[in-house]
KOLKOL-516231 format. One line per 4 residues: for each residue y, x, z of N, C-alpha, C. Coordinates in nm, 2 decimals, padded with zeros to 4 digits. Each point is the difference from the previous one (the first is absolute). Layout:
! KOLKOL-516231
Y X Z Y X Z Y X Z | ...
! end
This chain:
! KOLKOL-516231
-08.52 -01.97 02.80 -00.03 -00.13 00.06 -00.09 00.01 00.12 | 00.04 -00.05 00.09 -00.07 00.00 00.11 -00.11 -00.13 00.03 | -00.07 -00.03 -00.03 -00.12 -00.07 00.00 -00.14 00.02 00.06 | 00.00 -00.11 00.10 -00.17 00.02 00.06 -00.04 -00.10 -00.05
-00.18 00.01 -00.04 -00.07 -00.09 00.03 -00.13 -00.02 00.13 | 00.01 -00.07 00.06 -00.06 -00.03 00.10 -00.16 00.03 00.03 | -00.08 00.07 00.01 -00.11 -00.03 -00.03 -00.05 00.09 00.08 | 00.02 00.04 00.12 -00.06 00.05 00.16 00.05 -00.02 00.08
-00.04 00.05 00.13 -00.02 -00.05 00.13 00.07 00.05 00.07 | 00.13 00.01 00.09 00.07 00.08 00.08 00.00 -00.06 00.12 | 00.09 00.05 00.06 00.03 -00.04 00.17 00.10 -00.10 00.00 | -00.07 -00.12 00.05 00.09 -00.14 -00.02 00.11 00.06 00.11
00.15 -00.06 -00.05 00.14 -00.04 00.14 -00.05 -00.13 00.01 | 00.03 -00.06 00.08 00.02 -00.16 00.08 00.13 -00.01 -00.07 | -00.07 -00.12 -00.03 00.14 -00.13 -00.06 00.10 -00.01 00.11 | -00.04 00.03 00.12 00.14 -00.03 00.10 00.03 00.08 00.03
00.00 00.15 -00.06 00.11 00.09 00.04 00.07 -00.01 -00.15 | 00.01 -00.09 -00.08 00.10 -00.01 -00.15 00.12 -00.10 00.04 | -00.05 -00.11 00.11 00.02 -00.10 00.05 00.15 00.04 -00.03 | 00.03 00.08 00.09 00.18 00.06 00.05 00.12 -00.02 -00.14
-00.11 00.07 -00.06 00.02 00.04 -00.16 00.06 -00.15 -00.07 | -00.10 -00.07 00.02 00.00 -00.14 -00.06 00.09 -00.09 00.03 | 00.02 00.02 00.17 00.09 -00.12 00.06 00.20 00.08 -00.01 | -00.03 00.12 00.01 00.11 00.02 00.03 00.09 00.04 -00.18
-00.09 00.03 -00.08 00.06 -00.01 -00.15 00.00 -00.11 -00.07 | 00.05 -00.12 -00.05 -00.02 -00.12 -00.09 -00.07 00.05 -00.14 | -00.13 -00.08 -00.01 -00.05 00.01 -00.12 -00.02 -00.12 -00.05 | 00.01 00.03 -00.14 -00.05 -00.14 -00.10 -00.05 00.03 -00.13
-00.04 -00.13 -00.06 -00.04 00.01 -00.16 00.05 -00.10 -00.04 | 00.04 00.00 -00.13 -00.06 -00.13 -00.08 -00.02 00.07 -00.13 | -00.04 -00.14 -00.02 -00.11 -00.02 -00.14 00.11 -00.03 -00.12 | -00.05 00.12 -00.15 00.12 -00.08 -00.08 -00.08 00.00 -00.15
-00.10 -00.01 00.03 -00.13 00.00 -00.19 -00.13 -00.06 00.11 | -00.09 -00.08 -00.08 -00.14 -00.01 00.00 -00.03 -00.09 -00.12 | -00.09 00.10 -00.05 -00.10 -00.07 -00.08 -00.02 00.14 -00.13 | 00.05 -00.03 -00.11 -00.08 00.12 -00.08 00.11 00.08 -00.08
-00.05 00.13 00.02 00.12 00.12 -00.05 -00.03 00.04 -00.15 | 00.11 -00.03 -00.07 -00.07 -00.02 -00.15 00.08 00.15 -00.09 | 00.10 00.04 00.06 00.01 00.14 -00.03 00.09 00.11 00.07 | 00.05 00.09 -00.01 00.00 00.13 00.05 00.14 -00.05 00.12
-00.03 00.01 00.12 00.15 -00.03 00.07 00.05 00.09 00.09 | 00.10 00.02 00.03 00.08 00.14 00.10 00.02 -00.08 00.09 | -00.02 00.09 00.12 00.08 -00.05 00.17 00.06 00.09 -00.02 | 00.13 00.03 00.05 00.10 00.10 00.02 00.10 -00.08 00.12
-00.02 -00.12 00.03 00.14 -00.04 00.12 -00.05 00.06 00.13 | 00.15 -00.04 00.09 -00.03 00.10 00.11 -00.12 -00.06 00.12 | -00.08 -00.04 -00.03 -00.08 -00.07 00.06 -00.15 00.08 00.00 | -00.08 00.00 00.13 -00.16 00.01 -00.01 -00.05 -00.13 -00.07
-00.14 00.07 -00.06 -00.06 -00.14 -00.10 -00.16 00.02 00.11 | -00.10 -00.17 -00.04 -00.11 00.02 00.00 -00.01 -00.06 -00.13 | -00.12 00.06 -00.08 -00.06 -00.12 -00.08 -00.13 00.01 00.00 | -00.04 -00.16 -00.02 -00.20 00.02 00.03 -00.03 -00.06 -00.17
-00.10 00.12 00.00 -00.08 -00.05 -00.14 -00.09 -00.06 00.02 | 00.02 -00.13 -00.01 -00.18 -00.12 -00.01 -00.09 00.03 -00.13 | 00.06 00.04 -00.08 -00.07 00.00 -00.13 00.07 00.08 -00.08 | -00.07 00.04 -00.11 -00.01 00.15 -00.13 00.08 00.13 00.09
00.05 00.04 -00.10 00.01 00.13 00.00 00.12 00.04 -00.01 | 00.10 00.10 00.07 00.12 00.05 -00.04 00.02 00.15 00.01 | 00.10 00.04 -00.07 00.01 00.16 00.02 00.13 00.01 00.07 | 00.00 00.10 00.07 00.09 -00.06 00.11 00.06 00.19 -00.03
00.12 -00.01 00.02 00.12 00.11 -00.07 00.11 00.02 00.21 | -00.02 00.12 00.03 00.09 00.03 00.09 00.13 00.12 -00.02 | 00.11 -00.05 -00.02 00.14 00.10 -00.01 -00.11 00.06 -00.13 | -00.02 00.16 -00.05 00.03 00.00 -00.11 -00.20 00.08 00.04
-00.03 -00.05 00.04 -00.13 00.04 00.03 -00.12 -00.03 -00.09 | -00.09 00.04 00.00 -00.13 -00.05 -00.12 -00.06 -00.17 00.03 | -00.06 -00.05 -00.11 -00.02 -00.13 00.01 -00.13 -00.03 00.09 | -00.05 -00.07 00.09 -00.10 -00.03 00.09 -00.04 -00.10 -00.07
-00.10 -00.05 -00.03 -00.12 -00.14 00.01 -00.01 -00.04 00.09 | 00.03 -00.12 00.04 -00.07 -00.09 00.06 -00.08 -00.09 -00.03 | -00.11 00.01 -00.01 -00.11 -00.07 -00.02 -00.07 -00.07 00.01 | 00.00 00.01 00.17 -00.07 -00.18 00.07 00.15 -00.04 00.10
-00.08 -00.13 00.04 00.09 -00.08 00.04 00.04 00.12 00.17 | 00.15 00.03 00.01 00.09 00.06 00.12 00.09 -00.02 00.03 | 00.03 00.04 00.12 00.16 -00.01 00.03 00.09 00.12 -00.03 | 00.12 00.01 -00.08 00.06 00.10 -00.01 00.16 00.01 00.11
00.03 00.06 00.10 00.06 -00.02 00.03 00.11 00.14 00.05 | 00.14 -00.05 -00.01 00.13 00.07 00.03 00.07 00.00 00.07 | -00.03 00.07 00.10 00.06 -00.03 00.17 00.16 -00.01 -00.04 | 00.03 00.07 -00.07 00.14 00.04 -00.05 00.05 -00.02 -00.10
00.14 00.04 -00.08 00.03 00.00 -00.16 -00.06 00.17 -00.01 | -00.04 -00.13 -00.12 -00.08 00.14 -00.10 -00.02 -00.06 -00.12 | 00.10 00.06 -00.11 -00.03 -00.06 -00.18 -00.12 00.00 00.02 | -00.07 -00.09 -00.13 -00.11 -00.01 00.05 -00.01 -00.09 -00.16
-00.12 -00.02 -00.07 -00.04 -00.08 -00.14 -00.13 -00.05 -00.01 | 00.00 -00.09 -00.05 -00.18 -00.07 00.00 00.02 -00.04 -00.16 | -00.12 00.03 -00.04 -00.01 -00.06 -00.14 -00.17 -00.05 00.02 | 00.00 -00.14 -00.06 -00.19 -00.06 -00.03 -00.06 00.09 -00.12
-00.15 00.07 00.04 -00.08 00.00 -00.07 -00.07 -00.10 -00.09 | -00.01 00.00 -00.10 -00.08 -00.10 -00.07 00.05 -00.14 00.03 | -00.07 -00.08 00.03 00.02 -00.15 00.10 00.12 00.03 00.06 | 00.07 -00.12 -00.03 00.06 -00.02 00.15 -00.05 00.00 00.14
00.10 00.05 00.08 -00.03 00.06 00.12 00.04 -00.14 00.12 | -00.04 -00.05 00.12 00.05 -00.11 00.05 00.04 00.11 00.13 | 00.10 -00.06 00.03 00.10 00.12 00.12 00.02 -00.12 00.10 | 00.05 00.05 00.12 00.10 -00.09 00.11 00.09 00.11 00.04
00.11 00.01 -00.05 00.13 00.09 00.07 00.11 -00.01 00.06 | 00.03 00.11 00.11 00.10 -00.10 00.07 00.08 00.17 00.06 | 00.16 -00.06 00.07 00.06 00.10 00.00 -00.08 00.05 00.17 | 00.04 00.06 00.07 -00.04 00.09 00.11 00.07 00.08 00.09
00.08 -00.05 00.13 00.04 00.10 00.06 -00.02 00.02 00.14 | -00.05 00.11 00.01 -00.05 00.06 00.15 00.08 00.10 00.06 | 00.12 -00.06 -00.03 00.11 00.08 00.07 00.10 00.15 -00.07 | -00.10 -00.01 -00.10 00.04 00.16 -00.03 00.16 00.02 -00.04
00.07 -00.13 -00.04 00.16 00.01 00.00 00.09 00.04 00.13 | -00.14 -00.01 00.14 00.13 00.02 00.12 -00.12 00.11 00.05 | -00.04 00.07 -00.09 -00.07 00.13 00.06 -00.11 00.02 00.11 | -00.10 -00.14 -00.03 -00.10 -00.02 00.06 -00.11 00.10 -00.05
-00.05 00.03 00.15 -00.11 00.12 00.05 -00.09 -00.05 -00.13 | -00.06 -00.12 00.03 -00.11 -00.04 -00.08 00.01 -00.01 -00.11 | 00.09 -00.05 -00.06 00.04 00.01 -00.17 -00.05 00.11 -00.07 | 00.16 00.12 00.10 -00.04 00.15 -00.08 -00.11 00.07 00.02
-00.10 -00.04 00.09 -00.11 00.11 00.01 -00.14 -00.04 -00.05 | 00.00 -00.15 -00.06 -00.07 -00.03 -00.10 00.03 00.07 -00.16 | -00.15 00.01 -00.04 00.02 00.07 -00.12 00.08 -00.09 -00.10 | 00.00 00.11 -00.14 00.14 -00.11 -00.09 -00.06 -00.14 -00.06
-00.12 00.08 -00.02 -00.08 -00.10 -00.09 -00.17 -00.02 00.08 | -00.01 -00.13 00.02 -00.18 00.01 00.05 -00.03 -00.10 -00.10 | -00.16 -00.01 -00.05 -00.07 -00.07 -00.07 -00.15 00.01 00.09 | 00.01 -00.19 00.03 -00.09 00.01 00.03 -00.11 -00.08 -00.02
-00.15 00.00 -00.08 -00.10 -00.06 -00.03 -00.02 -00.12 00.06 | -00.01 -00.13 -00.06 -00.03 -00.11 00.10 -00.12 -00.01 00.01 | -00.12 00.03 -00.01 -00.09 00.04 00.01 -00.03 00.05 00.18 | 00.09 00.12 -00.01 00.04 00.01 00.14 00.05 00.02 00.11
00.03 -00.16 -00.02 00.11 -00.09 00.10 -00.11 -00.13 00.03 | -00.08 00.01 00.03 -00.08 -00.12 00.04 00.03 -00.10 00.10 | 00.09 00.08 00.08 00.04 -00.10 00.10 00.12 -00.07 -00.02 | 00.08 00.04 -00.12 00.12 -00.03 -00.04 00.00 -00.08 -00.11
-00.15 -00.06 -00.01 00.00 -00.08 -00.12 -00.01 -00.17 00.00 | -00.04 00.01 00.09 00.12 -00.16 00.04 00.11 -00.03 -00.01 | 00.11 00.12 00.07 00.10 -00.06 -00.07 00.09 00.07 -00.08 | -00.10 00.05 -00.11 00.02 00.06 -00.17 -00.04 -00.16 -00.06
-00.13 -00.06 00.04 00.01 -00.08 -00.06 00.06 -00.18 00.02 | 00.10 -00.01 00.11 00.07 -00.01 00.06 00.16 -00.04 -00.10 | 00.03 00.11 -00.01 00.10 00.03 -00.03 -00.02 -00.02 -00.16 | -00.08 -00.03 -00.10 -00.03 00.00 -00.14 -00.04 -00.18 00.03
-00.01 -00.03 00.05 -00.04 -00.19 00.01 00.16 -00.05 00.01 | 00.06 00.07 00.10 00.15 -00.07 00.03 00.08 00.09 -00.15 | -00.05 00.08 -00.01 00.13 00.01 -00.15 -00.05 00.00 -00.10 | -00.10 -00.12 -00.04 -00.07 -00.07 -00.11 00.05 -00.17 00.00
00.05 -00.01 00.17 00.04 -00.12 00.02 00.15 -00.05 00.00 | 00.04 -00.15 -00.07 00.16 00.00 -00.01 00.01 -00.11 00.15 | -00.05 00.09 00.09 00.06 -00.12 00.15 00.12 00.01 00.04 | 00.02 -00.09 00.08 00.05 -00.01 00.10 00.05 00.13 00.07
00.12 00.08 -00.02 00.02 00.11 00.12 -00.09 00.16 -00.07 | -00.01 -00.01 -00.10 -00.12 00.09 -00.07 00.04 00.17 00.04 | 00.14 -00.01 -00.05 00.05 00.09 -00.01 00.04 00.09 00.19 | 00.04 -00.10 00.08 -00.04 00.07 00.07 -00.10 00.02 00.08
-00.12 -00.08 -00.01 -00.15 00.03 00.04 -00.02 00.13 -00.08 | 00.03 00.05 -00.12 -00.05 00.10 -00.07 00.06 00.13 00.07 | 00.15 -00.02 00.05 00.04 00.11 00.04 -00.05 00.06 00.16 | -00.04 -00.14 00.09 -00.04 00.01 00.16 -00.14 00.08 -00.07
-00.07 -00.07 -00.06 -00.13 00.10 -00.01 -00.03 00.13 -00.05 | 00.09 00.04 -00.09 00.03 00.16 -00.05 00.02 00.06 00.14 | 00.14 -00.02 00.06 00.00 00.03 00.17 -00.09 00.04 00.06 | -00.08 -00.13 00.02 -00.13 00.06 00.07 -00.09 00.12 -00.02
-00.05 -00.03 -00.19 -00.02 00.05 -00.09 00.03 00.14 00.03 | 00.10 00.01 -00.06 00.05 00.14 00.11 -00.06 00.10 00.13 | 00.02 -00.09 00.13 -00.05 00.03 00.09 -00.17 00.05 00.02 | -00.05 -00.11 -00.09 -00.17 00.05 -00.03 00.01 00.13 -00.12
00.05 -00.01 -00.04 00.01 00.13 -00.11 00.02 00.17 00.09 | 00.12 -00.05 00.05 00.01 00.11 00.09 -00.14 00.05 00.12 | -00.08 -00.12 00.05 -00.09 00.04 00.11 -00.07 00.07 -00.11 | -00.05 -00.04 -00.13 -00.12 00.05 -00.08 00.04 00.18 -00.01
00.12 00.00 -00.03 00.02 00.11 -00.07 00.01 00.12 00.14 | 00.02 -00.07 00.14 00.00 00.07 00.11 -00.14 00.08 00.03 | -00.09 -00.11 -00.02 -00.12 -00.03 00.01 -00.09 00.10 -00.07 | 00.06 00.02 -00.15 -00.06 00.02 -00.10 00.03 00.19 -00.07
00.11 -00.02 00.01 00.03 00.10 -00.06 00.11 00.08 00.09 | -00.02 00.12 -00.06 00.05 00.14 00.08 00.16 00.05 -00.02 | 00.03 -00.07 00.09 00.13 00.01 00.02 00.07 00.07 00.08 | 00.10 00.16 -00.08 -00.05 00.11 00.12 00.15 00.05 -00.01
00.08 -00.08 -00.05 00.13 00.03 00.00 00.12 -00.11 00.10 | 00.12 00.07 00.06 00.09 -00.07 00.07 -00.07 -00.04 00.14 | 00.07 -00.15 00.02 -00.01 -00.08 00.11 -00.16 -00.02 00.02 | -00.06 -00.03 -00.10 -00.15 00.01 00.03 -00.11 00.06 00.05
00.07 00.13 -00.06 -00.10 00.14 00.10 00.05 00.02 00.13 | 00.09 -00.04 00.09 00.06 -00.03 00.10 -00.09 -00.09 00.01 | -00.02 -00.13 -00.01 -00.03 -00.15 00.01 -00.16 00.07 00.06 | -00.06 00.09 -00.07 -00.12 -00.01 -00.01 -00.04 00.15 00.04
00.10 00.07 00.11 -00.03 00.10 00.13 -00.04 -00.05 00.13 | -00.10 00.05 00.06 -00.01 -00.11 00.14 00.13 00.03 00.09 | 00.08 00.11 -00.01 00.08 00.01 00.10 00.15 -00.04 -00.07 | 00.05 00.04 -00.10 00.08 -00.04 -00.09 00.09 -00.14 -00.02
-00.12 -00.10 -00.01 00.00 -00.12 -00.02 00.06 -00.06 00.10 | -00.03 00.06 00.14 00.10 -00.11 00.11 00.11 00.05 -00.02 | 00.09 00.10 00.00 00.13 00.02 -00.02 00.06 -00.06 -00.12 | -00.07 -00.01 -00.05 00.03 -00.07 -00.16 00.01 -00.16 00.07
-00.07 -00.05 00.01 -00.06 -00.17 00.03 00.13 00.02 00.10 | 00.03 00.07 00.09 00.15 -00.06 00.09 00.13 00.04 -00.04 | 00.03 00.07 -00.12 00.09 00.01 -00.07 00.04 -00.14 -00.06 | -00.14 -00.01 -00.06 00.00 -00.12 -00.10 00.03 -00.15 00.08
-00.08 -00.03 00.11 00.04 -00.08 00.08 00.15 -00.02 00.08 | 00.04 00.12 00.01 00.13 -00.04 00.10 00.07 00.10 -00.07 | 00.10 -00.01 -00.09 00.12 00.07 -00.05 00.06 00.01 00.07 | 00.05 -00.06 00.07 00.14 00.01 00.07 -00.06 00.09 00.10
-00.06 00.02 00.08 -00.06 00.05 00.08 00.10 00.16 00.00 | 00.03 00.05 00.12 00.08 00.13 -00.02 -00.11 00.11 -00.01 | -00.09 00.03 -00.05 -00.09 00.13 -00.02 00.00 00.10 00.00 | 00.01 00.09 00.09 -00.03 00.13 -00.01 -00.13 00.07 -00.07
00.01 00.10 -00.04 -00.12 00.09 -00.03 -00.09 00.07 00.08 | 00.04 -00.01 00.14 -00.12 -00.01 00.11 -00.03 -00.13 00.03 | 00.03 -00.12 -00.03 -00.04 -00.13 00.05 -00.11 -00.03 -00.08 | 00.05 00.02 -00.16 -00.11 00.03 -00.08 -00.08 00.07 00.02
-00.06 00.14 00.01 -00.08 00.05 00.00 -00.06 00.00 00.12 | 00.05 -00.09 00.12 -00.07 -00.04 00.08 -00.11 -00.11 -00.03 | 00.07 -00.07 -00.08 -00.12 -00.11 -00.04 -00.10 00.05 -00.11 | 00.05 00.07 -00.05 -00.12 00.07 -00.09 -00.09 00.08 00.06
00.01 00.06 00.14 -00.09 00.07 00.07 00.02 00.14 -00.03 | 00.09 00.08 -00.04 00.01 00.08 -00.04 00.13 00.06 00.09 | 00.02 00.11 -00.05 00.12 00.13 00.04 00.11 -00.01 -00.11 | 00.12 00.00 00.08 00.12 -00.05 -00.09 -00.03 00.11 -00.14
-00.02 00.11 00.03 -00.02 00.06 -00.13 -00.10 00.00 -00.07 | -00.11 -00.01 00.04 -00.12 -00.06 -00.10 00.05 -00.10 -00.09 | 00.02 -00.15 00.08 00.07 -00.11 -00.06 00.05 00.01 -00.10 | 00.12 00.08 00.00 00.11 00.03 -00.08 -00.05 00.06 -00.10
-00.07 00.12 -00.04 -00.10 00.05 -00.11 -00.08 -00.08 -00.02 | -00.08 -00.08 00.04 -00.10 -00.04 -00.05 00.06 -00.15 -00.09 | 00.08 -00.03 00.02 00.11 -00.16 -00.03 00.03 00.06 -00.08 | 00.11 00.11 -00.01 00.02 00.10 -00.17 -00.10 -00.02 -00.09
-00.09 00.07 00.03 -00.09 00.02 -00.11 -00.07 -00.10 -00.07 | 00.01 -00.13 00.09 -00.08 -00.09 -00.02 00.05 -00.11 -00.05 | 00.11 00.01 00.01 00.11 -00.15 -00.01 00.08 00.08 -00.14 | 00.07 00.12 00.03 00.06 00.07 -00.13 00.19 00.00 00.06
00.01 -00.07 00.13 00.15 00.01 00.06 -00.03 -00.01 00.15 | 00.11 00.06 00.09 -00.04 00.04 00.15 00.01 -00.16 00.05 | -00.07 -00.04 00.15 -00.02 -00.08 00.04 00.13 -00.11 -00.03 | 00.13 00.06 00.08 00.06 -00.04 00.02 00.13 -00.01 -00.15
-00.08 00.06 -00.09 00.08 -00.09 -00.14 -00.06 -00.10 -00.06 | -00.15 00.01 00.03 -00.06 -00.13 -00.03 00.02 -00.09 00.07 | 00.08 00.00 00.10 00.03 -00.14 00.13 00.18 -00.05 -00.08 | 00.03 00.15 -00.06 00.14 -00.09 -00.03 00.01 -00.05 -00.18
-00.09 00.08 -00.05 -00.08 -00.11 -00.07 -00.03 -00.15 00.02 | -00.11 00.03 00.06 -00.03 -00.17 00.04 00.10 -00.07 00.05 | 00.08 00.06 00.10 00.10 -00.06 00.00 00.10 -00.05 -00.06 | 00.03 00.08 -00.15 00.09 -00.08 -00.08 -00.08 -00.08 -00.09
-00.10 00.00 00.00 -00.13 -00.10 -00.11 00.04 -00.11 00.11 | -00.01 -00.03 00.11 00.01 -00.15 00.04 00.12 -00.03 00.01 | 00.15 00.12 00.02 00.10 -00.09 00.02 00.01 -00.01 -00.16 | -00.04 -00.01 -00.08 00.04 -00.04 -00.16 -00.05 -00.15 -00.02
-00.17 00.03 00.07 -00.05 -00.12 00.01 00.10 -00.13 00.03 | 00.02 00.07 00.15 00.06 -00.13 00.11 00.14 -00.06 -00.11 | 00.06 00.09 -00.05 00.14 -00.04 -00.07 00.00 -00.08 -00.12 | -00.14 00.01 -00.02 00.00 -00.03 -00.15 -00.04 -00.18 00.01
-00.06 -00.01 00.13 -00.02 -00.16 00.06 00.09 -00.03 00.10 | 00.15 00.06 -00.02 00.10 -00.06 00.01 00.09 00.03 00.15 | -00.12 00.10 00.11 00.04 00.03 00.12 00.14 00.07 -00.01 | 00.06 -00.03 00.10 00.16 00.09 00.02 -00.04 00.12 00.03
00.12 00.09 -00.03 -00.06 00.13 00.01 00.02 00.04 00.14 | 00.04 -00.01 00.09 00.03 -00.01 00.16 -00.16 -00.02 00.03 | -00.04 -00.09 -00.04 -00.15 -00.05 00.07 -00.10 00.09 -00.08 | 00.01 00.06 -00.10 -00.05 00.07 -00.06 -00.02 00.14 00.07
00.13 00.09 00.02 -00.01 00.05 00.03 -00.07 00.03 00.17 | 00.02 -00.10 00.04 -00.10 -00.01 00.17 -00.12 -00.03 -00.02 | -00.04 -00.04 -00.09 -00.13 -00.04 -00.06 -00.11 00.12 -00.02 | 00.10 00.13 -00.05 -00.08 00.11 -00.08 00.05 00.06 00.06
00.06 00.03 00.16 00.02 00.15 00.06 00.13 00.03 00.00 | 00.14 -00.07 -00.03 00.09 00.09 -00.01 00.13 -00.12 00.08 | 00.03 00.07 00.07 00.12 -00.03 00.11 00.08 -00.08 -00.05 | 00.08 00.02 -00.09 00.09 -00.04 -00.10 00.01 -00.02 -00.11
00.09 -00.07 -00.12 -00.05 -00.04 -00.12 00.09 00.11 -00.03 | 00.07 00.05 00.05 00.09 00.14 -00.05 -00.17 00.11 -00.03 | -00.08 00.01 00.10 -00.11 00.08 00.02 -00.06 00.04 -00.12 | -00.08 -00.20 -00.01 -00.06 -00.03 -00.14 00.05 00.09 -00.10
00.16 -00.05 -00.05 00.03 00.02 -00.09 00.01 00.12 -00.04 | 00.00 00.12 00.12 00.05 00.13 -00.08 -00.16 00.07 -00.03 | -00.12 -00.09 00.04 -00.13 00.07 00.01 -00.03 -00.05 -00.12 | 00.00 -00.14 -00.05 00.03 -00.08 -00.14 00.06 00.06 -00.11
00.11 00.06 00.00 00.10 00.05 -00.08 -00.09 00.15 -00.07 | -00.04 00.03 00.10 -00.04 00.15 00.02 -00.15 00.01 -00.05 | -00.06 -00.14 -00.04 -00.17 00.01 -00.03 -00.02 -00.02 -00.18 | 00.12 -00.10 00.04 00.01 -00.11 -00.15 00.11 00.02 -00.06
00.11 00.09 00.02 00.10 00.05 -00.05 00.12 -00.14 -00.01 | 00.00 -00.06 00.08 00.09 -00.13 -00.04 00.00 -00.12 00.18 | 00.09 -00.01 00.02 00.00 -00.09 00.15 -00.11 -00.16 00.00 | 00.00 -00.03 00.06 -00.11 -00.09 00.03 00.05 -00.13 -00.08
00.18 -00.08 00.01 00.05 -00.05 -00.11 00.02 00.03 -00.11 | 00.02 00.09 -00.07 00.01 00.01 -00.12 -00.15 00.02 -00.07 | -00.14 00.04 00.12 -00.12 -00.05 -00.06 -00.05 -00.11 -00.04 | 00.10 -00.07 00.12 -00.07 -00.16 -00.01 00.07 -00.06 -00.11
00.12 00.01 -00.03 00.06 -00.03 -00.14 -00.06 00.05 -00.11 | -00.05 00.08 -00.04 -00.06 00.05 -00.09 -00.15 -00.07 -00.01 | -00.07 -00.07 00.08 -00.11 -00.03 00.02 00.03 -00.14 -00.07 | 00.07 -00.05 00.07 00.06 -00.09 -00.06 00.03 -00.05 -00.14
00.09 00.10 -00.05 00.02 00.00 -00.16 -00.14 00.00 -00.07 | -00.09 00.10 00.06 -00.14 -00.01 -00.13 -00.09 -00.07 00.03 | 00.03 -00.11 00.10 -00.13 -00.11 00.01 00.11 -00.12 -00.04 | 00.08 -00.04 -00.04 00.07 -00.11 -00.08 -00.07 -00.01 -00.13
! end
């Protein structure tokens, strides 16, 4: 199990170099329990989870890993699918849980290069406790629209979770250790901003300030794939995005860099093993 807990001081990224991340992948949550966990329950669907403990205690079980305590009031969260079990110590436990996705179905940078599992002390999250507590007043309440005020605020929710853990904790794998090179970062930040963009690997490593070959080793080592697979990467993570909110694949494909929807499809076919329609059919089938 791959698990941090947060409790030193690293070299903050800026929230607006995630920005790219954020606008150009669709994310959401919603909310599907609050109030109190009264015995042992499995997550196993294909979905990332958050869940926040307000109160007691749970032992929290990952794939077939040893049992963890949770003790004080945290946030447990799963950027990704990952089995996953909670059972209450003693008392009932009071939870707020909700599904989670940050893209990782269309192969978002940020998804996968978050750990599997973080737990994190509300204790400290002090600036995120407004709207922790926030979020426990509207899902104690039977209003008006409840259900999706609970979901817009996880969202956010989200977004402050992520600054903390930028902020907070050492994060030295993928898109991040990139994020958080001084020279690194802009070739990354205009990947991320302009897909379509035709990119060379001297255009990049011009922006990075560097020698096409430096660049190129130093993006290996640091990222874990050459510049320009992580561009056709990202590039199929947004045209999945764009398709999945319904864009034609014509416009898709000019969207993300590629001349033709013939282009798309054989770079599509070739990443994901299956053409761009018969993805979207399939996408299809398992969200009915």
């Amino acid at each position: 199990m791959n698990t941090i807990g947060i409790d030193y001081l690293t070299e903050s990224i800026a929230m607006d170099q995630l920005a790219p991340l954020l606008r150009q992948i669709t994310f959401s949550a919603q909310s599907f329990h609050s109030g109190e966990l009264c015995q042992l329950v499995a997550f196993d669907e294909n979905a990332g989870y958050i869940h926040i403990v307000r109160s007691g205690k749970v032992t929290m079980t990952v794939r077939n890993g040893p049992p963890q305590s949770i003790t004080q009031p945290s946030v447990i969260f799963f950027p990704r699918t990952c089995p996953h079990a909670l059972v209450p110590e003693g008392e009932n436990a009071e939870l707020l849980c909700a599904y989670v996705d940050l893209g990782a179905k269309v192969g978002s940078p940020l998804a996968l290069s978050l750990p599997e599992a973080i737990v994190l002390p509300m204790d400290d999250m002090s600036l995120v406790k407004p709207t922790l507590e926030l979020l426990f007043r509207e899902a104690l309440q039977e209003s008006f629209g409840r259900q999706a005020a609970l979901d817009r605020l996880i969202e956010y929710f989200l977004i402050q979770m992520l600054r903390h853990v930028l902020a907070m904790g050492q994060l030295n794998g993928g898109i991040f250790a990139a994020l958080a090179d001084s020279r690194l970062k802009h070739a990354v930040n205009a990947m991320h901003e302009r897909p379509g963009h035709p990119w060379s690997l001297d255009e990049l490593a011009d922006i990075a300030g560097m020698s096409r070959a430096r660049f190129a080793v130093n993006f290996r080592e640091t990222v874990g794939v050459t510049p320009l697979d992580y561009l056709t990467n990202w590039r199929m993570s947004v045209a999945q995005s764009m398709l999945k909110s319904g864009r034609p694949i014509k416009s898709v494909a000019a969207a993300v860099g590629y001349q033709s929807q013939a282009a798309l499809a054989r770079v599509f076919a070739k990443r994901l093993g299956q053409a761009p329609t018969e993805w979207l059919k399939q996408v299809e089938v398992s969200v009915r």
